[in-house]
Structures are given as C-alpha cells and as structure tokens.
N, C-alpha and C positions, 0 to 999 in steps of 0.2 A: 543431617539435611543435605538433601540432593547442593552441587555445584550450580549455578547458575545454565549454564553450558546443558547442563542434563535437564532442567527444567523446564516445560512446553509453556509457553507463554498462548493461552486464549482470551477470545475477546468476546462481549456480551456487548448486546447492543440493543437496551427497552426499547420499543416500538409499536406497544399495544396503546397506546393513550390517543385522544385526542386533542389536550391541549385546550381547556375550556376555558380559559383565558383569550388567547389567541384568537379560535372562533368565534367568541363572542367581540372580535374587533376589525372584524373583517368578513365581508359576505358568502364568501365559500364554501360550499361544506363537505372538500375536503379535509382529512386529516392534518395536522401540524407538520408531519412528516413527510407527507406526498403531496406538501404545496410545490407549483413550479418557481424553480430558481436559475435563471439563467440556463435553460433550455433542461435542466435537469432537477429533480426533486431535492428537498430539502436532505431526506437522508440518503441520497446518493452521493451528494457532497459530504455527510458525515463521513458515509464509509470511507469516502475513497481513500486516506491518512492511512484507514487501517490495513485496505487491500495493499498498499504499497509498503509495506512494512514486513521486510521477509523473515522476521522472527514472530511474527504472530503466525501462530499454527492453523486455528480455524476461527472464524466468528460466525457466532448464536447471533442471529437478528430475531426477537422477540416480538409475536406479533398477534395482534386481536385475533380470535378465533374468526374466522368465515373471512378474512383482510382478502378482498379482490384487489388492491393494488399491488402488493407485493410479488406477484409472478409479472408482470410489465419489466418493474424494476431489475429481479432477478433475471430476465432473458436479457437485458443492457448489460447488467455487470457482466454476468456469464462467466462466474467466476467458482472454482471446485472447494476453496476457502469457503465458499457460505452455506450456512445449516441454516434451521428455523424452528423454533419453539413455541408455543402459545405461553400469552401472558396474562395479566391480570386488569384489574381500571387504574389498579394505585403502581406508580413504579418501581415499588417494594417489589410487589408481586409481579411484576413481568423478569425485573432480578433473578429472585426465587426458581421464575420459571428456566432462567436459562440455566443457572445452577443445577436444577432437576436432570435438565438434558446433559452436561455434563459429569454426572456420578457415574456413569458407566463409563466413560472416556477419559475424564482426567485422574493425573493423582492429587492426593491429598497436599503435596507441596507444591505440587504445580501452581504459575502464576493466574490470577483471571484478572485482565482487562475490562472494565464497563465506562462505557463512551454514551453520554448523551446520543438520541438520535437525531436532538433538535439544535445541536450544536455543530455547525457545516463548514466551520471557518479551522477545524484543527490543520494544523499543518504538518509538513513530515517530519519536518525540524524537533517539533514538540515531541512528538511520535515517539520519535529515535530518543530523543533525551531523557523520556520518563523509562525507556524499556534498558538506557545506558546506567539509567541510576538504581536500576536492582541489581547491578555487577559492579558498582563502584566504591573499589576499596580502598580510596585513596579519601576520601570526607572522615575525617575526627575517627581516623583509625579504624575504622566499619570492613567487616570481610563482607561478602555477597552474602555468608551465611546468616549474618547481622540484622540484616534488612527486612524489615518486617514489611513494608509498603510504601506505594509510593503514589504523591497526587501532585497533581500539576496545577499548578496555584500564580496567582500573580499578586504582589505587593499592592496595599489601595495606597496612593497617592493624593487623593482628593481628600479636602477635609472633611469629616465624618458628624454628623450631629445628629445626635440621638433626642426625638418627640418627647416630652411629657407632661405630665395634666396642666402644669403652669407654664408652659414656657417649651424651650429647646435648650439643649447644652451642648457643647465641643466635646467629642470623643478625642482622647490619644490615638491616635492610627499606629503609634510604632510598635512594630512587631504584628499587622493586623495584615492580614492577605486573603486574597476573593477565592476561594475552592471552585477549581474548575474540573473537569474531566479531559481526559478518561485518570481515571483512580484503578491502581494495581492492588491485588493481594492477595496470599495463597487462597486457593479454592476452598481448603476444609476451613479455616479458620472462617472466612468470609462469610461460607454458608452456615456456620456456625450464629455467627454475628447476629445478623440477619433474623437468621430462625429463631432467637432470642429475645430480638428486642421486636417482633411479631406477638411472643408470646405475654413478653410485658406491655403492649399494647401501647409502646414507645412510635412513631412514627420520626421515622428518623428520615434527612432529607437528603442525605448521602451516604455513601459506604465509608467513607474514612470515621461517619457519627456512629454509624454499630458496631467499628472496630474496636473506636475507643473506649464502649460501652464494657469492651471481654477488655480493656486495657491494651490495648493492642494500637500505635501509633505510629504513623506513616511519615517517610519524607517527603518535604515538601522540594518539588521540583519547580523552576520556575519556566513560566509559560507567557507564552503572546497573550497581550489582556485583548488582542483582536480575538478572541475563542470565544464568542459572545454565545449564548443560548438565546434561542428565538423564544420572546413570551407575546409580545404581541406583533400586531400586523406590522406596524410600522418598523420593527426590528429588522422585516425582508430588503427593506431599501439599506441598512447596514451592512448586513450580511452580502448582500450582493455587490456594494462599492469595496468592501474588504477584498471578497475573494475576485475583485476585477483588480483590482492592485497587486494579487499577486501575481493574478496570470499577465499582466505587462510586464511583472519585473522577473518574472520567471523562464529565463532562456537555458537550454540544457545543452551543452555539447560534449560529444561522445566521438573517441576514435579505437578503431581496432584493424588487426591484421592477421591473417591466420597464413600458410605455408605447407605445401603438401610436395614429399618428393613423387618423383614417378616411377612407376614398378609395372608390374603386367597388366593387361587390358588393351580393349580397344576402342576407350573412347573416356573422358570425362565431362565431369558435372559442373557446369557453374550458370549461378543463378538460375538454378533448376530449368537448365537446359542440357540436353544430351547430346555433344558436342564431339561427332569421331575423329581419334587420333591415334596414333601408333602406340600408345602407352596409354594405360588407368593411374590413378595415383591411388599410395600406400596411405592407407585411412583406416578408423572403425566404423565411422559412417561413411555416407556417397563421396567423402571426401572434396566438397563444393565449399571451393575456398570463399567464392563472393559473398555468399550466407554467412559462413563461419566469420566473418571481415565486420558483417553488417549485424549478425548479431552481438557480435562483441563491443561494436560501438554503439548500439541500443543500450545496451546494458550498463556500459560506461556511462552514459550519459543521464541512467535513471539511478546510478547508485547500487546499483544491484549484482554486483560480481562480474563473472563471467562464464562463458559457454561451457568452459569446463565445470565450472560449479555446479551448473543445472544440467548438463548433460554429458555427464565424465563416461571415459572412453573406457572406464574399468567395468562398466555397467552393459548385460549381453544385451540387454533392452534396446539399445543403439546398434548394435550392428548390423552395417550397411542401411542405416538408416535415410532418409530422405528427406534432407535437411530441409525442404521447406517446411517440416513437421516444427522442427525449433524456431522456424521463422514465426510463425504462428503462437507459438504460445508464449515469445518475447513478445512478440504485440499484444496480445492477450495482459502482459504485465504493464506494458506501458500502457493502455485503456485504462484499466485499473489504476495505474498513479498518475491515475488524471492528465496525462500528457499525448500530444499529437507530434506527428514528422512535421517539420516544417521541410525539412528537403535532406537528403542523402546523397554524396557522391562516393564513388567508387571505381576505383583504379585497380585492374588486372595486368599486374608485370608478369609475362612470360614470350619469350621467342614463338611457343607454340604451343597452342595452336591460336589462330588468329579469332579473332571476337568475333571483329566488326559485325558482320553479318548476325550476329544474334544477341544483338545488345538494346533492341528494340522488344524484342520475346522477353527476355530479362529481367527490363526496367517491367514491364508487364505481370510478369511473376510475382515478382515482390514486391511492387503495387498492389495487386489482387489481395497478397497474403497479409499487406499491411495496411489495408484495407484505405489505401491511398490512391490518387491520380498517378500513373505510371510518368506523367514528366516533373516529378517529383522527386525523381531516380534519375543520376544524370549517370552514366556508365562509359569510363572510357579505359582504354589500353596503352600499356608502354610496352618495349622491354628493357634490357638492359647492358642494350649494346656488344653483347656476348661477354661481360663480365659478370664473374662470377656463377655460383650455384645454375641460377637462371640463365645465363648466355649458355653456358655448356649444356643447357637443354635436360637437368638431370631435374628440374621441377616447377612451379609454379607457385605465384604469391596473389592476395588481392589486399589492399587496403582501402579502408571506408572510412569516413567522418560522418556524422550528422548532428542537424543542429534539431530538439525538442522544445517544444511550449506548452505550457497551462491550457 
C-alpha cells in the first residue's frame, strides 16, 4: 500500500436530495442545500472547510439531475477543485454516484472524503485533523499503512434514555459518540461497501455502517459537536449563531518579505507597476517584490504555505511571469477559505528608485486583484540609510503584513 504522501485525498459531497423533513418545516421551496445562510447558501458554507484544505485533491458535488441552482453557486466559488456528478433521491445513491465519477481518476487506495452537504459549520480545524489521522503513526503503534479510515465523531455527554412500550430507561453513554462527517476511506474498498449492502437491500445511514458490514473499521477522530446537520428549519438559526462565533473569534495575521538583487534592465516591477530605472532586477518572474511580500503574507496567514510552494521558480510556467497572475489566484484561495482582507500594509526599502509617485496606482492594483477597496492597501517607503545590501544600491526588499477575517 501506497505511503500516505503518494495518496490523493478526494472529496464527495451528496447534494442531490431535498431534505423532506426540513421542507416540510419551513415555507420555501427551495432545496435543504441552497437555503440562504448569512448572505451565502447552506452548501457553500459546507464547502468551504473543504476548498481550504490543500490536501484535498478535487471535490465531486453530487447533484439532482436538471439542479438550476448549482451553476449560481459554482460562478461564487469559482473554484478548478470542483467537478459535479449526478445523484440519486436516497444518499446512498448520490455516494455511488460520485464513486462512479471517480473510477476513471482515482486509485483504488486512494483516499475519498464525503462531507454532508447540509452540514455548514465544519471547520478547518476538523478538516486538517481527520486528513492528520490517516498519517498518524504515533496512536497504539498504527503506520499510515494501518489505517483503514477515519470519521470525525464527537463524545455524547448528555444523558442518553432509550423509549420503550412501558416506560424510558438510562442508556450507559460511556464509550457512546455522535458520528459526524466528513468520514474518510479508501475509494475501492468504500465503493465496495456501498455496492454491497445496495445489494443486500441493508440501507445504511453512513459510510463508516457499510464499512463495517465488509468488516472494515474506522478511527474515530474527535470533532467540534458545533458540526451540527441541518434537519429542520429551526436548525438555520443554530447554524448561523455557530458560524457568527467563528467569524468574531477568527482574526488571521499573515507576514512576508521577498528580496530581489539588481542586474540588467531598465526598469522594475512593483505592485504591478512599471517603474523606470537604471537596473531590472535578477528574478524568474517580473520580479515584483511588493506582490511576492503580500502574497507571502496571504498565505501566511491562511495556513497555506508559501509563494514558492504554489509558484516555484524551477517551474518554466513562470518565467517572467506577471505577478499579479499569483496575486489573483492567492485571493482566489482566500475566497475559498472563507476569509476577507481586513487591511494590508506594505513597506518597500530601497534607495531607488523612489515610490511615492506610484503608490496610489499600487494600492489600486492590488485592490482590483483582491477584489478590495484600494485604501485598504496602505503602501509606504523607507530606505536604509545606505547600509547595507540596499544602501549600496546593489537591490531592493518589500515587507507586508496583513490582518484576515471570517
């Protein structure tokens, strides 16, 4: 069996159902999935845990034949992560159906992820912790090869009493936990499972129940019991005071700095401005230190690496690239994990050549690209007093901070 590392981690996401529970408690008639939740759909808050999660490879959104709301949706996310499938009425079969789309793409050990569509409150935390524990070989001796699956579950704590014909009784709750999603587990096995207990006419009401049907048992990862599934109307006011508690307590800050010496040319790039000077500086892209500063503090601050990760200089793709092309698709990631600029500043040390005059174009730049108010961008200059690299005129630096929110 593949190393964890060599394994694509995919993600499914049913979304063909209506939720007939739900509609029938509430006047609407839209779907479960494409009710409005705080300016955005119910399963665009599912997704978003998954789009910000850079080990998931691609997600299958699984969805009614003829579904006019789902192209709305996908022109928001606008995101190259998302495929689409047709499903079924029962969740079984919307499963199935993204399985099907996956036989030509995945392998057979490869991981699949399935996330409720109606569950909007996952978080990254979660995300990252069930995709941590198919690689964690430090629990009761387990290699990554060990790990047959994994579901993210949370302990009941309430006391538990079970209905019957004469009366109620106390359940033991110890050792009893609430099965949440998303639920991990190799693709063949899974669609195995699945196709199984279809055949034995079992209706099973999760993937960890038809696993364990082939014998096949999952760890349990522990998870935020805030990961509520929507069943009925009044669950919206839940889910919506949840996810406003995170976006208050969720401030993100991010710093970076990039450095470019100077070599031939005449003229440099900063903040996709063309700037003439006695010197170009030595790059594989335009070599635009204020982008390379600011995406590196984007990124920082989302968790997501950095510039060289997503756009390494060993790659001919980038040569002499135009770095607002990178400015763009880090924003692109932070849309995706649900985060906004709340404000960006940025410092350019160099003797020369002088800003001023074009730190208003700039702030406008990278505004535009991050699809923000340009006094947003606060842009100012030093140097350094002719010490050093930078005094002696042999280069230029920029450093950025910024602070992100929910």
């Amino acid at each position: 069996m593949k190393v964890w590392a060599e394994r694509r981690l995919w993600a499914i996401v049913p979304a063909a159902g209506r939720g007939e529970r739900f509609a029938s408690s509430q006047p609407s008639t839209l779907p479960k999935q494409y009710t409005p939740l705080l300016g955005k759909t119910v399963l665009e808050w599912s997704l978003r845990a998954l789009l910000a999660e850079p080990r998931i490879h691609a997600i299958v959104v699984v969805l009614a034949a003829g579904d006019a709301h789902w192209p709305q949706v996908a022109a928001r996310l606008n995101s190259p992560k998302l495929f689409t499938a047709v499903g079924g009425a029962q969740r079984h079969d919307s499963v199935m159906g993204g399985l099907e789309f996956l036989v030509s793409r995945a392998a057979d050990d490869d991981w699949v992820l399935v996330h409720d569509a109606a569950r909007p409150c996952l978080s990254r935390q979660d995300i990252q912790a069930l995709a941590d524990a198919l690689d964690d070989r430090s629990n009761e001796g387990e290699s990554a090869g060990d790990v047959s699956g994994a579901v993210l579950a949370a302990p009941i704590v309430d006391t538990v009493r079970r209905v019957l014909p004469n009366g109620v009784e106390t359940v033991d709750r110890a050792g009893l936990w609430r099965a949440l999603t998303p639920q991990v587990f190799a693709f063949a096995a899974l669609r195995r499972a699945l196709d199984e207990a279809a055949r034995a006419g079992v209706a099973v009401t999760d993937e960890a129940q038809a696993m364990e049907r082939i014998g096949i048992r999952a760890r349990l990862v522990s998870g935020s019991p805030f990961n509520i599934k929507l069943t009925r109307a009044e669950d919206l006011q839940a889910a919506a005071g949840i996810l406003k508690m995170g976006e208050s307590s969720d401030m993100r800050v991010g710093q970076g700095m990039d450095v470019h010496a100077f070599g031939q040319g005449d003229h440099v790039v900063l903040g996709g401005v063309r700037i003439a000077h006695s010197q170009g500086v030595v790059a594989h892209s335009d070599g635009d230190v204020v982008i390379h500063a600011l995406c590196d503090a984007l990124l920082g601050a989302m968790g997501d690496g950095d510039i060289g990760q997503h756009f390494p200089d060993t790659d001919p793709r980038y040569r002499g690239a135009d770095s607002r092309v990178f400015l763009r698709v880090v924003a692109e990631r932070m849309r995706a994990a649900g985060l906004h600029l709340v404000n960006a500043d940025i410092t350019v040390l160099a003797e020369a050549p002088r800003v001023a005059a074009h730190r208003g174009t700039m702030a406008a730049n990278l505004g535009q690209d991050l699809d923000v108010p340009a006094h947003l961008i606060n842009i100012k200059a030093t140097t350094t007093e002719r010490l050093g690299f930078i005094g002696r005129k042999e280069g230029l630096a920029a450093m950025a901070s910024v602070l992100l929110a929910r």
